[in-house]
OpenMM code with the backbone's topology and positions (N, CA, C; nanometers):
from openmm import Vec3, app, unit

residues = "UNK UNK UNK UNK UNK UNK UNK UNK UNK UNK UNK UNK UNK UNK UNK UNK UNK UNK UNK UNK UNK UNK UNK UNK UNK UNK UNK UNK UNK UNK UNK UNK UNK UNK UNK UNK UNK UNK UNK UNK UNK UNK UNK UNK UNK UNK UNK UNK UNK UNK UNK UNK UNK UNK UNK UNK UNK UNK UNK".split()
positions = [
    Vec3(0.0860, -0.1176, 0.0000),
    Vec3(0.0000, 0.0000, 0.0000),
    Vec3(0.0900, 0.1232, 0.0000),
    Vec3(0.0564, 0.1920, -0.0857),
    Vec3(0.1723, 0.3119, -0.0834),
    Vec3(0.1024, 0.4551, -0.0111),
    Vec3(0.2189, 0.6227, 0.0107),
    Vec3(0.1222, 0.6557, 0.0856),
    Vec3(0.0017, 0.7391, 0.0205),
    Vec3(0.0162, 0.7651, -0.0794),
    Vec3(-0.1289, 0.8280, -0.1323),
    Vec3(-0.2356, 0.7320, -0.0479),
    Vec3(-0.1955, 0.6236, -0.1193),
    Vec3(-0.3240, 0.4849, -0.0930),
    Vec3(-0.3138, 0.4869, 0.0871),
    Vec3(-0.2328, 0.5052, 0.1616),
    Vec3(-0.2887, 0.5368, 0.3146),
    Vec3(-0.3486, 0.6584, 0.3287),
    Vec3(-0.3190, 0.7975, 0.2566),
    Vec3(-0.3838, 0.8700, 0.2995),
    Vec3(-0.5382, 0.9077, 0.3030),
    Vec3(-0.5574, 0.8232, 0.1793),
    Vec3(-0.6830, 0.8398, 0.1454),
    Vec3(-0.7942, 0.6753, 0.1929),
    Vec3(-0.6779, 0.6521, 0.2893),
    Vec3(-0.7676, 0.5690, 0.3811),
    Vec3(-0.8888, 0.6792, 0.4455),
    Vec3(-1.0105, 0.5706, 0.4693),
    Vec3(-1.0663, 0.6660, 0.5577),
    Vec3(-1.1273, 0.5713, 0.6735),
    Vec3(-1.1477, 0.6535, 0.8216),
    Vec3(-1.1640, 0.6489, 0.9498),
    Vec3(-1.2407, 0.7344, 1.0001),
    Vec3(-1.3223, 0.6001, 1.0615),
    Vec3(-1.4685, 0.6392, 1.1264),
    Vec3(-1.3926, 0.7007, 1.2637),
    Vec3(-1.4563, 0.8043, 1.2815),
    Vec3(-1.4353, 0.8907, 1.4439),
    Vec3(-1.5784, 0.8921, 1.4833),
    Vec3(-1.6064, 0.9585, 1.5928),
    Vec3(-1.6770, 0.9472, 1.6985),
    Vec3(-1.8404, 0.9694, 1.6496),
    Vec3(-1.9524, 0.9298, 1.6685),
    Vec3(-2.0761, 0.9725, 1.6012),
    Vec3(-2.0671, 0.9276, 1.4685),
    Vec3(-2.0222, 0.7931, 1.4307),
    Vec3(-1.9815, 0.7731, 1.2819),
    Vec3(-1.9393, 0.8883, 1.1968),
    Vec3(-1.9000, 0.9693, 1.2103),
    Vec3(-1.8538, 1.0679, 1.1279),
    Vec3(-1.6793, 0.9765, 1.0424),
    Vec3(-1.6900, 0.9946, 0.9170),
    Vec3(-1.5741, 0.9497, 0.8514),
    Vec3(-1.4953, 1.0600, 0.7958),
    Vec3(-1.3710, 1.0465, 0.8212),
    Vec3(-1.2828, 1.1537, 0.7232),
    Vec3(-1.1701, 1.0193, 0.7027),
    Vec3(-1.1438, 1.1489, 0.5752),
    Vec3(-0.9555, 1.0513, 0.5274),
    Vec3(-0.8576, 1.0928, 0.6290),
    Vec3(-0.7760, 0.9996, 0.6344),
    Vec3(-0.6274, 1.0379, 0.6713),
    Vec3(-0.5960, 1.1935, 0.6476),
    Vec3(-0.5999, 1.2517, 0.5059),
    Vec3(-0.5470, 1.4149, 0.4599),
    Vec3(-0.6795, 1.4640, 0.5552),
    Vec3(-0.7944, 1.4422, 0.5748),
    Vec3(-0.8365, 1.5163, 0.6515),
    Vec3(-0.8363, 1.5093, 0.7662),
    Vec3(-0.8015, 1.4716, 0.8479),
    Vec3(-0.7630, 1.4150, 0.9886),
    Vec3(-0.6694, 1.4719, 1.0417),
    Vec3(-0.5376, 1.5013, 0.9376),
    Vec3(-0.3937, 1.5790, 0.9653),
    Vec3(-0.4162, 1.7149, 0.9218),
    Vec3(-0.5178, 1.7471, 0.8175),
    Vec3(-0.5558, 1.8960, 0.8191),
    Vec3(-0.6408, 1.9550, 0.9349),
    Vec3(-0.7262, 1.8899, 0.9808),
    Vec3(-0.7838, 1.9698, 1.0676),
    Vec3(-0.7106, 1.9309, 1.2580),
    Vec3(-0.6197, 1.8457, 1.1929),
    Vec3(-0.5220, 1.8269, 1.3258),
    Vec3(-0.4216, 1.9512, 1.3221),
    Vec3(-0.3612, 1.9896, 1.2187),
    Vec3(-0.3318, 2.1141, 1.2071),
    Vec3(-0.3392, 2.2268, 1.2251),
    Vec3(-0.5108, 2.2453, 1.1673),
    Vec3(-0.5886, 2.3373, 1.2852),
    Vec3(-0.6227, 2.3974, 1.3745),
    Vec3(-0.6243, 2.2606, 1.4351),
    Vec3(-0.6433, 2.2630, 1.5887),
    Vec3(-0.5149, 2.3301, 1.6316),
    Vec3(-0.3935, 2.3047, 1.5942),
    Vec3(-0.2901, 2.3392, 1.6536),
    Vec3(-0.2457, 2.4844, 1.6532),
    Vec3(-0.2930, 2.5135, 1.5242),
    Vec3(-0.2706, 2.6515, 1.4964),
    Vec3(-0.3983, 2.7686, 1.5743),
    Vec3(-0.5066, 2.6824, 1.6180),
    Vec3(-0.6083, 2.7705, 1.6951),
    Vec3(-0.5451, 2.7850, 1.8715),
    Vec3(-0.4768, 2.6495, 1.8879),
    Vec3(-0.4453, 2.6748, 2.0411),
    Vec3(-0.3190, 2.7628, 2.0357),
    Vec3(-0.2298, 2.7631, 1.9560),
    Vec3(-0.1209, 2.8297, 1.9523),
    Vec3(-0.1955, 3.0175, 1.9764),
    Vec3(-0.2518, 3.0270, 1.9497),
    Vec3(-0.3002, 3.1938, 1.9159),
    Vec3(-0.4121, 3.2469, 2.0916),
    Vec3(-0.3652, 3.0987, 2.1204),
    Vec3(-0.4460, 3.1538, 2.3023),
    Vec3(-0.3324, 3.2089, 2.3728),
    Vec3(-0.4166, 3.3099, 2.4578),
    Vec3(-0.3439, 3.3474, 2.5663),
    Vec3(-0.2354, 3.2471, 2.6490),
    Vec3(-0.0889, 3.2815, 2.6777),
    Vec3(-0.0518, 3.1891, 2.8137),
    Vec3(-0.1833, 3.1656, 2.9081),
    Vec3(-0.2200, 3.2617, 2.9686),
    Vec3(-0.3239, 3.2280, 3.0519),
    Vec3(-0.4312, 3.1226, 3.0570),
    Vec3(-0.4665, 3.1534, 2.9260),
    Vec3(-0.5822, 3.0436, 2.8804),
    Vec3(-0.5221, 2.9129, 2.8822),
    Vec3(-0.4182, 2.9224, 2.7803),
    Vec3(-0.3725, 2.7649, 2.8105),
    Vec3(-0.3087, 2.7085, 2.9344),
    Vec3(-0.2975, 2.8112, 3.0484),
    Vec3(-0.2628, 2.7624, 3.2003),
    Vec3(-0.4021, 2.7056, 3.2543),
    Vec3(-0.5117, 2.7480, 3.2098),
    Vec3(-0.6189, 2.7466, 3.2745),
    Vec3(-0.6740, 2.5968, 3.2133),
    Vec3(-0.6346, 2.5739, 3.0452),
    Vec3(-0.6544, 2.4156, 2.9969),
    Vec3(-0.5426, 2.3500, 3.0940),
    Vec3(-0.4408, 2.3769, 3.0783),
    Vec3(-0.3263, 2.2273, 3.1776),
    Vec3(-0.4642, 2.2040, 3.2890),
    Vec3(-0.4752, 2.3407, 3.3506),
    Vec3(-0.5444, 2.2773, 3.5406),
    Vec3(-0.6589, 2.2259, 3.4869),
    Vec3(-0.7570, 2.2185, 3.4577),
    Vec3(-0.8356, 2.1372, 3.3557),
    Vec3(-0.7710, 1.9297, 3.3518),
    Vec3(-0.7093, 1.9452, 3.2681),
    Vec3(-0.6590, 1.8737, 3.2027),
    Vec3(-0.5919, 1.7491, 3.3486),
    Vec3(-0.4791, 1.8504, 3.4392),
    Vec3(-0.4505, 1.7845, 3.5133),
    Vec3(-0.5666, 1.7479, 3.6727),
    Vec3(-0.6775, 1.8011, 3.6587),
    Vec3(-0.7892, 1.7736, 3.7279),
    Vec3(-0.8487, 1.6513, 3.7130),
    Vec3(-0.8753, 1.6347, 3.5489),
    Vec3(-0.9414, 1.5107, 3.5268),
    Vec3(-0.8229, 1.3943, 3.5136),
    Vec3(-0.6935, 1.3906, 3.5281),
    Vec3(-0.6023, 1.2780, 3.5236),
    Vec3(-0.6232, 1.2858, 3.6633),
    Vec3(-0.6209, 1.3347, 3.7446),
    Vec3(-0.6428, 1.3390, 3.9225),
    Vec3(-0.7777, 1.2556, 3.9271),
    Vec3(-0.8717, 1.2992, 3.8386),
    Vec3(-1.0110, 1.1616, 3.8654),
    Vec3(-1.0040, 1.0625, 3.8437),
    Vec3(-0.9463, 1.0386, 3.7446),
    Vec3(-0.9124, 0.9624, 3.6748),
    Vec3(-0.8253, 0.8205, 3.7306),
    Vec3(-0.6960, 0.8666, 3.8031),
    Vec3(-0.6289, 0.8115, 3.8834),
    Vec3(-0.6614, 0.7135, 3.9969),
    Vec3(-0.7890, 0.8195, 4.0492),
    Vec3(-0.8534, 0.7695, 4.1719),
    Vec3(-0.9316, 0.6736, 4.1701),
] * unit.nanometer
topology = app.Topology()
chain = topology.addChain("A")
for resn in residues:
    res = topology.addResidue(resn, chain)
    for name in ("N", "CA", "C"):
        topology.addAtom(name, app.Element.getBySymbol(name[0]), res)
């Protein structure tokens, strides 16, 4: 299988919703480029978040 032919695999995510591979890494991209443009603050305020629910999680 070469990678065109993986990229254009496609994968069911959550709510059956399907995208390809190229779309999966584009809007993973996205995402990255939307959190990058938050405040330090904001993203201090996702970690405590984040490390709250690994604290439930744990327990």
């Amino acid at each position: 299988m070469g990678k065109d032919e993986r990229m254009e695999r496609k994968i069911e995510i959550n709510k059956g919703k399907i995208l390809t591979m190229n779309e999966l890494f584009r809007k993973k991209e996205q995402f990255h480029r939307e959190l990058s443009r938050l405040s330090f603050e904001d993203k201090i305020k996702i970690l405590m978040k984040l490390r709250k629910i690994v604290n439930f999680a744990k327990s």
